[in-house]
N, C-alpha and C positions, 0 to 999 in steps of 0.2 A: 783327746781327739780320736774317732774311732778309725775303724780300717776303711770304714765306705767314706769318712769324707777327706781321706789321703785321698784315696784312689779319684776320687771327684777333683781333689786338688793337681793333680798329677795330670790327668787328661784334658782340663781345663785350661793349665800353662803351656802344656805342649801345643795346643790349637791356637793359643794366641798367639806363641813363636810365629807358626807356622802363617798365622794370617797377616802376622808384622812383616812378614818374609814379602810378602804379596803386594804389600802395601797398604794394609790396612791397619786400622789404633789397636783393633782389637779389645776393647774392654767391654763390648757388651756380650761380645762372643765367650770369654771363660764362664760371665754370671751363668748364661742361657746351660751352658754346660753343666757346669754344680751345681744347680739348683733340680738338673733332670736328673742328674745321677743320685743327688743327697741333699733335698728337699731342706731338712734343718742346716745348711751350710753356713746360713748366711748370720740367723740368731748365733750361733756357736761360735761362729768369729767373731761377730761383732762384741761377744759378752766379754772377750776377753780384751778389751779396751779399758785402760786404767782407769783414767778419771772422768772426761766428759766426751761425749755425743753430740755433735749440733748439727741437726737438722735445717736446710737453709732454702726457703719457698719463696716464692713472688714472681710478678710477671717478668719484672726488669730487674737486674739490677744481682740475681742470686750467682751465676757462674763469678763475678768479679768478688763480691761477698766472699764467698765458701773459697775462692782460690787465696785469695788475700790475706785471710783469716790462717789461712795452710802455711805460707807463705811467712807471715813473720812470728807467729809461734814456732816454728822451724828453726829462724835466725836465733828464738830466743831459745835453745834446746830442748825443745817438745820435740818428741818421735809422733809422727801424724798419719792416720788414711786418710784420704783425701781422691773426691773421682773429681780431676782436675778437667776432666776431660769434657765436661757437659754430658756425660752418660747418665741420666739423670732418674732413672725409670729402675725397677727393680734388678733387672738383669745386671745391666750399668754399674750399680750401686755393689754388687755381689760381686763382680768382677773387683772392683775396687778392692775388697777386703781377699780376696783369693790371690791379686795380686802381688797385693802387700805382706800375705804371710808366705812365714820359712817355717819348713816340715810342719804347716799344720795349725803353726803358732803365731797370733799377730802380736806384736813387742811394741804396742804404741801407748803413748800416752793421751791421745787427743783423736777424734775424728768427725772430720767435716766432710756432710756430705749434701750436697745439692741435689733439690728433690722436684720433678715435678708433681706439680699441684695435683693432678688427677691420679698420681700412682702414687701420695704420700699416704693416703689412707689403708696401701697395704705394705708399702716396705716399711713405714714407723712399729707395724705388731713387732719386724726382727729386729729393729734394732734398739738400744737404750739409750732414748733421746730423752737429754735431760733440759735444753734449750732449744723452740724452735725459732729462726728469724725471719720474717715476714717481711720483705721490700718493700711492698708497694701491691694492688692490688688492680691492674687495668684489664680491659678488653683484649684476647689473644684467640686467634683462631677460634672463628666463628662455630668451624662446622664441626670441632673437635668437644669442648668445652660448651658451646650456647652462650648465653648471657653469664655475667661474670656473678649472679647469686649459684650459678653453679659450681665455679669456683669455691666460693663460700664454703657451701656447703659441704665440699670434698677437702678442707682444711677442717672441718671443725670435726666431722667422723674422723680423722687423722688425729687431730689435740683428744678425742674423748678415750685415746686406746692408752694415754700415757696421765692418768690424774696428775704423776705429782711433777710432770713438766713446767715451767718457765716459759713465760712467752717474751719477744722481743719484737714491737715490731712502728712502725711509722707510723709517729702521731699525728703527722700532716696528711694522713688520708681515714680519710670518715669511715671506709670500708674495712681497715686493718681495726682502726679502733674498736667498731663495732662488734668485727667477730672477734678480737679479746675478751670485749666483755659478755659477748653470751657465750662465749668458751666455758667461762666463770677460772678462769686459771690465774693466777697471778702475772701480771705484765710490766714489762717495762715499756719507755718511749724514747724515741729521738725525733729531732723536728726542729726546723728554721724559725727563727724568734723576728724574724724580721721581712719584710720586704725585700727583693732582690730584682727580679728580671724588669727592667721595663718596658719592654715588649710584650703586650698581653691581648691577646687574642682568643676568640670564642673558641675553646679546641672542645675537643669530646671531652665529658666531666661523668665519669660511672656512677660518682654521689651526688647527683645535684639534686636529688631528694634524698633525705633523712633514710641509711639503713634500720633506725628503727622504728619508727614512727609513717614513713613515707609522704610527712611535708617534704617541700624545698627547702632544702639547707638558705640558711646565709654565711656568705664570707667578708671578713673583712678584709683580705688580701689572699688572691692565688700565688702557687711558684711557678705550676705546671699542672694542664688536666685535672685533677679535682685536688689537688695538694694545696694547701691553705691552712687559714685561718679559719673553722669552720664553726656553726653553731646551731639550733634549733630552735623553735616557741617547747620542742618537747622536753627543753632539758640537757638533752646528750648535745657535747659539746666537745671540741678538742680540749685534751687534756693538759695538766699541768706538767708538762716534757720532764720527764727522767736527764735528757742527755740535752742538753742546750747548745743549739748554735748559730753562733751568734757574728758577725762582724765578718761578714763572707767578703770577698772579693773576689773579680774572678777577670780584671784587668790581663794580669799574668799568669797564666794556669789557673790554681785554684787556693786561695789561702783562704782560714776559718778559723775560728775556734770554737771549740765544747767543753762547756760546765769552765770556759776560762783558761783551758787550755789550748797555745796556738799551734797551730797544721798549716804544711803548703806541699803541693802537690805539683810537678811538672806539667801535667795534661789536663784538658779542655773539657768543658760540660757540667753545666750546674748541677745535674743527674750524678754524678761522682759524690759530692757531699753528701748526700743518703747515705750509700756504698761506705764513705768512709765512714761517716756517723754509726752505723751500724757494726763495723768493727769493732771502733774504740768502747762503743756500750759493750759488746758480747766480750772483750777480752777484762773487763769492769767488772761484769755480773759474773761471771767466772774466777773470778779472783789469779788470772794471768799474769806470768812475768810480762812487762810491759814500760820499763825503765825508759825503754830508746823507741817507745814505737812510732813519734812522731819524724826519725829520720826512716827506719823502715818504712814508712808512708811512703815520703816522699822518692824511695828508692824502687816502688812497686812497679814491674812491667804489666799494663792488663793484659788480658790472653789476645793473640793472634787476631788481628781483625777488628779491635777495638780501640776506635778513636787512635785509630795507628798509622803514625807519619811516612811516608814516601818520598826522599829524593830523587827524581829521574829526571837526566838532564838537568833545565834551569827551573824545574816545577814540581811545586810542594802540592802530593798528595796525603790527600787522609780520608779512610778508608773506616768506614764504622757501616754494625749493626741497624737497619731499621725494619723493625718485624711487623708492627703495631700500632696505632694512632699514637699513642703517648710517647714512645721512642721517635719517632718521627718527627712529630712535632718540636719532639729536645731537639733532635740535627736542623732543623729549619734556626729553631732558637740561637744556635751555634753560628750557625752562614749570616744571621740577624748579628751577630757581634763580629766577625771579622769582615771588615772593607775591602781584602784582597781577594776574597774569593770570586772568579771569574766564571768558573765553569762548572756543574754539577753533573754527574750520573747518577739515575737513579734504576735499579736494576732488581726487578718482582719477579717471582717464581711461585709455582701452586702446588710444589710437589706435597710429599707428605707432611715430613718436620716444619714445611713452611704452614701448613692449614690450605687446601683447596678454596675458599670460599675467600676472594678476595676484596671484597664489597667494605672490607674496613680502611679502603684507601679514601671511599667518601667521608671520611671522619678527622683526615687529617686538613689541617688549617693551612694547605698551601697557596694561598694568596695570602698570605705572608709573605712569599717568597720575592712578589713584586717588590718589598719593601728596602730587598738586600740590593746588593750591585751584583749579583748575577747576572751574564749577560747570553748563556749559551745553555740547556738543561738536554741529558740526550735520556733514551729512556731504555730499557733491554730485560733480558729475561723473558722468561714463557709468557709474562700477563705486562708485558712493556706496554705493549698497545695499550692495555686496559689503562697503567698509568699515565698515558701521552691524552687518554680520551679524558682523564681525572683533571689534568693540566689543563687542554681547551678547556675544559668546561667552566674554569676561573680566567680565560683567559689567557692562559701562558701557553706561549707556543714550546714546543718542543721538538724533537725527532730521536724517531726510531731506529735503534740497530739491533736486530736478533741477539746477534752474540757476542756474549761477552768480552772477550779479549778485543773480537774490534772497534766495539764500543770505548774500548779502556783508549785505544791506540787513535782514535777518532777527537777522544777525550784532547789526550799529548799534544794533536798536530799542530797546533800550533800556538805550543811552547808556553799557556797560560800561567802565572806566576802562582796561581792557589787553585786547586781542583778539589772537590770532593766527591766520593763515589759512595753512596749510600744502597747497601742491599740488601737482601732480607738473607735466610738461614743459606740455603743452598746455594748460594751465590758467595756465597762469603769465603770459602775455603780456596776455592777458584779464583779469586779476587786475591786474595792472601798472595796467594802461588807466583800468579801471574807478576802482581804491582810488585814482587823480589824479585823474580826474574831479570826484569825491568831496572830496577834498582842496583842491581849489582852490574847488569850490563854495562851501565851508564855512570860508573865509578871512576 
């Protein structure tokens, strides 16, 4: 380690104190640092990681992946970096690893790092990724990204910097399969053997033509948005699943099993089985301790804000992520299986991390919503309106509250037995803060 990337090390932890001090995470702020000060910071740390690299992309589904993954190789005595943080982008990523070393040196054996898809084709030059995991591949901010063969495209210049990579990624979507195989890398799959949700609904489907032929796919059965049982006249078809699973139920939380082995899970969302599926393959293909990982499972907290319950008062809230048509359309899925749920918020924002172009709300299947026993929906955030206008427009009345906190408190008044408040990125931490507050108040 030379003298110029101490010194990079050294002014880079001081300013993160110093912003933690403020109040803020602080990790994308030491990368932006080290990387101005000593440009190779990040390949140099990263090389000195023991045995593997996992790189973790997709639209949905990679912050819960790459934590989770951190999470019980941990329990099983792996030394891990990990940017737990959703700091996702090069700086982020950089911080992570400046973080985690002492005088210079990082002492791990493992490192999972969640990437986004548009800056994976230049943080993968620095680091040695020898597995990448693909979630899932949907529609995300429009105006950042464009249509999702852009996406593509910025995964596959990212797999061509690493030949002798592994690929890992969801056999239930036509679009992950497809760029495996023109990647030409080696792959594995995981993917539902069966039918589950019976709720099914025209929702947005990104493959419903052939990525490489550009007929129209057929399915034999959806899960969700274009996740299925998929097929072609051209040939390319869903593959024979690596990781099987099989015998889902999702009565009580989530129980499953893969390749035969049983899982049960505390929390809610058919979208969770991907997430876990994709663990138990990556810890497989790795050749991971993993003796007990099926109680580690079920011991997992997802991060802040995810599908995470609230007592307040006599009223169960729960508070989840919706960014996107296909996330979206999962939490309608969700309010479709519980009968207690009375009341919903739904709460849009246009700032940056959220994507300004909000026109992906015309994509989500909420006349669906008709279908649930909801009986009250309020709307909030910068582009509320825009959502309250998406609502009439199927029909469903709604009403408007700018902000949020009084929206939540509007939510409460009167005392519904199950609530959910559904918001996109910048609404979420605010939502977190607040629905604790609340919650401990009311203890």
């Amino acid at each position: 380690m030379n003298l110029r990337h101490l010194m990079a090390i050294g002014v880079a932890k001081t300013a993160s104190r110093m912003s933690r001090l403020i109040g803020k995470q602080g990790q994308n702020l030491p990368g932006t640092i080290g990387l101005r000060l000593s440009p190779g910071i990040l390949r140099d740390l990263s090389a000195q990681v023991k045995q593997h690299t996992v790189m973790v992309c997709g639209t949905n589904g990679k912050t819960t992946v790459n934590n989770l993954l951190a999470d019980v190789t941990e329990q099983n005595g792996y030394q891990v970096v990990v940017n737990r943080t959703g700091a996702n982008q090069r700086d982020g990523i950089t911080g992570s690893f400046i973080l985690a070393s002492r005088g210079g040196k990082i002492k791990a054996d493992l490192a999972f790092m969640e990437s986004d898809e548009a800056w994976s084709r230049y943080t993968i030059r620095d680091l040695p990724v020898d597995l990448m995991i693909i979630t899932n591949l949907f529609r995300d901010q429009l105006d950042r990204y464009g249509e999702i063969d852009t996406t593509v495209n910025f995964l596959l210049e990212a797999i061509s910097h690493k030949p002798d990579m592994k690929l890992l990624v969801n056999g239930d979507d036509a679009l992950c399969v497809a760029l495996a195989e023109k990647s030409g890398r080696p792959y594995d799959t995981f993917g539902v053997e069966e039918p589950v949700l019976d709720h099914l609904a025209d929702e947005t489907r990104e493959a419903t033509y052939c990525p490489m032929c550009d007929q129209k796919l057929h399915y034999d059965f959806y899960h969700f948005s274009q996740l299925g049982h998929f097929r072609c006249s051209c040939g390319f078809q869903r593959p024979d699943i690596d990781y099987k699973i099989t015998d889902v139920d999702l009565s009580d939380g989530l129980k499953f099993h893969v390749n035969g082995q049983a899982f049960a899970v505390p929390y809610r969302g058919f979208y969770n089985i991907y997430n876990m599926a994709a663990v138990i393959a990556a810890m497989d293909i790795l050749d991971l301790r993993r003796d007990d990982l099926a109680r580690q499972l079920n011991q997992f907290k997802p991060r802040a804000g995810r599908n995470q319950e609230f007592v307040i008062g006599n009223t169960r809230l729960i508070l989840n992520l919706a960014k996107n048509p296909a996330g979206f359309n999962q939490n309608i899925q969700s309010l479709l299986g519980d009968d207690t749920a009375e009341k919903v918020l739904i709460g849009i924002n246009d700032n940056e991390p959220d994507g300004r172009d909000v026109s992906w709300l015309w994509d989500v299947a909420v006349d669906r919503l008709k279908q649930t026993d909801v009986r009250d929906i309020i709307t909030t955030g910068a582009r509320g309106a825009d959502m309250a206008l998406r609502l009439k427009y199927d029909g469903i009345e709604s009403h408007y509250v700018p902000q949020l906190t009084k929206a939540i408190d509007q939510l409460l008044a009167d005392e519904p037995e199950v609530g959910y408040v559904l918001v996109n990125y910048t609404l979420l931490d605010t939502a977190y803060e607040y629905l604790t507050s609340l919650a401990r108040r009311t203890q």
